[in-house]
C-alpha positions in Angstrom: 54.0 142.4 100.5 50.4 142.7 102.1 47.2 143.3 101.1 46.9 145.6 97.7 50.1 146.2 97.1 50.7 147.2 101.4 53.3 146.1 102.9 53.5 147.2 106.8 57.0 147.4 108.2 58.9 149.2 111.3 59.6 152.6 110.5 62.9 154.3 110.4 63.7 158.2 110.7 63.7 158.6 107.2 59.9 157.8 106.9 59.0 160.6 110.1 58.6 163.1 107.8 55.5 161.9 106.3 54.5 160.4 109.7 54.0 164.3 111.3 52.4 165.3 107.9 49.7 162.7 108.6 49.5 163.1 112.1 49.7 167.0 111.8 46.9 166.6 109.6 44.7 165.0 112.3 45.3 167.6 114.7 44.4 170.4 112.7 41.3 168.7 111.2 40.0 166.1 113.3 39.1 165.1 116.9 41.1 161.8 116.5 43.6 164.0 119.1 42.8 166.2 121.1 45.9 168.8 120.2 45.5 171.9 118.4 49.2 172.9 118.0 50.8 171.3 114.8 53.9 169.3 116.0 57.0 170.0 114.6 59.8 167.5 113.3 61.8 167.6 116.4 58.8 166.9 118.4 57.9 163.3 116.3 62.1 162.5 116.1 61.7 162.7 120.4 58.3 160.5 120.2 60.2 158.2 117.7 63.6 157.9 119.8 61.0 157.4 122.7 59.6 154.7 121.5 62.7 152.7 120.0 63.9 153.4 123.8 61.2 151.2 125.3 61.2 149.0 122.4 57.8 149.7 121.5 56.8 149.6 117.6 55.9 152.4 115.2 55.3 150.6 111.9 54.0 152.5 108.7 52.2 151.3 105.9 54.1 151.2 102.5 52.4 151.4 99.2 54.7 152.0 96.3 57.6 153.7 98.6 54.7 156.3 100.0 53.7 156.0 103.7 50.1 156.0 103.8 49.5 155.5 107.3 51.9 154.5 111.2 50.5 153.4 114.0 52.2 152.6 117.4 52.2 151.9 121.1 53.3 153.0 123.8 53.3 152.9 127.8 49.3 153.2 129.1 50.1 154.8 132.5 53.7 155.5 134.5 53.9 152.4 136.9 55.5 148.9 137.1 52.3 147.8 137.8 51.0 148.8 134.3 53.6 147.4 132.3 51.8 144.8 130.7 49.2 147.7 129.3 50.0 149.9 126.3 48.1 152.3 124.2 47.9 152.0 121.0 47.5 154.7 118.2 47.0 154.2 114.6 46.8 157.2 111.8 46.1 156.8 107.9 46.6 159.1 105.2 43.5 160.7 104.1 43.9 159.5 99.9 44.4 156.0 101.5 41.8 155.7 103.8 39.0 153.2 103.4 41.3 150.9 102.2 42.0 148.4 105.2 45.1 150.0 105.6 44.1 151.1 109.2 43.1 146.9 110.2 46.1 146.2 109.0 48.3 148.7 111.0 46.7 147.7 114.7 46.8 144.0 113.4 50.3 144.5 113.5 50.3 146.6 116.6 48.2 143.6 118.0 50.9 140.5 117.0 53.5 142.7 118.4 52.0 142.7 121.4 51.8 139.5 121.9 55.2 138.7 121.0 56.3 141.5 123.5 53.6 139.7 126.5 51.7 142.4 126.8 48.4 141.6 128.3 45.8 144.9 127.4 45.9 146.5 124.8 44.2 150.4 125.0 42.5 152.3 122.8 41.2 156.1 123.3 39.0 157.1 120.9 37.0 160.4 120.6 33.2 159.1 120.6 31.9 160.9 117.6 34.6 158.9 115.4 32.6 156.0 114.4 35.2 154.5 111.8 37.5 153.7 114.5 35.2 152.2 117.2 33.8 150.1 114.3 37.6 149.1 113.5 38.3 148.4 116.8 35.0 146.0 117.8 36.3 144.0 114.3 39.5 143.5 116.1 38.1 141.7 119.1 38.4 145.3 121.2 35.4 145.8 123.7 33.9 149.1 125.1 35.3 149.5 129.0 34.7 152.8 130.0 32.8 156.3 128.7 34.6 159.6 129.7 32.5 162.9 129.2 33.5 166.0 128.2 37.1 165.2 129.1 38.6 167.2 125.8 38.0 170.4 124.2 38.2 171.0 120.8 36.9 173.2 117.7 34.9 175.3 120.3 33.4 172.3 121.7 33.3 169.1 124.1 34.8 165.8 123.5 33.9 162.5 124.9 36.6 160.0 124.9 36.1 155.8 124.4 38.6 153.9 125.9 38.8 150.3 124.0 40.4 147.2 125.5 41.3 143.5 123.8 43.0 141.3 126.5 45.6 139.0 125.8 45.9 135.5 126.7 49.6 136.4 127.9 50.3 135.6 131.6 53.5 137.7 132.7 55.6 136.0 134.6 57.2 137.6 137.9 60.2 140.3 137.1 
């Protein structure tokens, strides 16, 4: 069990439901992606069998048998040269939020990381969401780079911050 009654564990298809609810959610109502077209079940099963295919992590938050939030990584860029960088992603449920349920989720994503030797970890996030740049600096996650006006969304432009917390891994040769 974690903090407050959390626990965060992998996830399995049974919890993908609630996953696309929550992520679903963020499309249609925040800039936190920069889709406006719901996803459909079928869509997060693909991302999910993706993911278990590169053995990457999706883990959700747990409270009571309820999935309050999932976060996740995946490849940053097509390449062998960038596979020792992932992207990370991390969603909460909105009655959960505020709640340290999102630290805990890229903590996770974070130890993961290191046990898989990853060496930089990525974060994109939309400039005008202050929550998670403020969740991300706590984390050890610097600024790198400023993008403007690189998404559209809600009749307007989006500028994206990309986050980055380096690793002390050092990859050996493959």
């Amino acid at each position: 069990m974690g903090d407050n009654g959390i626990t965060i564990r992998d996830a399995h298809e049974g919890d993908l439901s609630a996953i696309l609810d929550i992520y679903n959610y963020a499309i249609l109502n925040t800039t936190a992606v920069y889709s406006e077209q719901p996803h459909t079940l079928q869509m997060r099963k693909d991302w999910y069998n993706d993911r278990m295919k590169n053995k990457f992590p999706v883990f959700v938050a747990d409270t009571d048998g309820e999935v309050a939030g999932f976060s996740s990584f995946g490849h940053f860029r097509a390449g062998a040269g960038y596979k020792y960088t992932v992207e990370i992603s991390v969603y909460v449920d909105g009655p959960f939020r505020g709640k340290g349920i999102s630290k805990l989720l890229v903590q996770s994503l974070i130890d993961r990381a290191r046990e898989m030797n990853v060496h930089a970890v990525i974060a994109g996030i939309s400039a005008d969401n202050q929550i998670s740049i403020n969740l991300h600096r706590s984390l050890g996650f610097e600024e790198v780079a400023y993008l403007k006006e690189v998404g559209y969304k809600f009749g307007r432009w989006l500028d994206l911050k990309l986050f980055e917390l380096l690793l002390n891994n050092t990859p050996g040769i493959t």
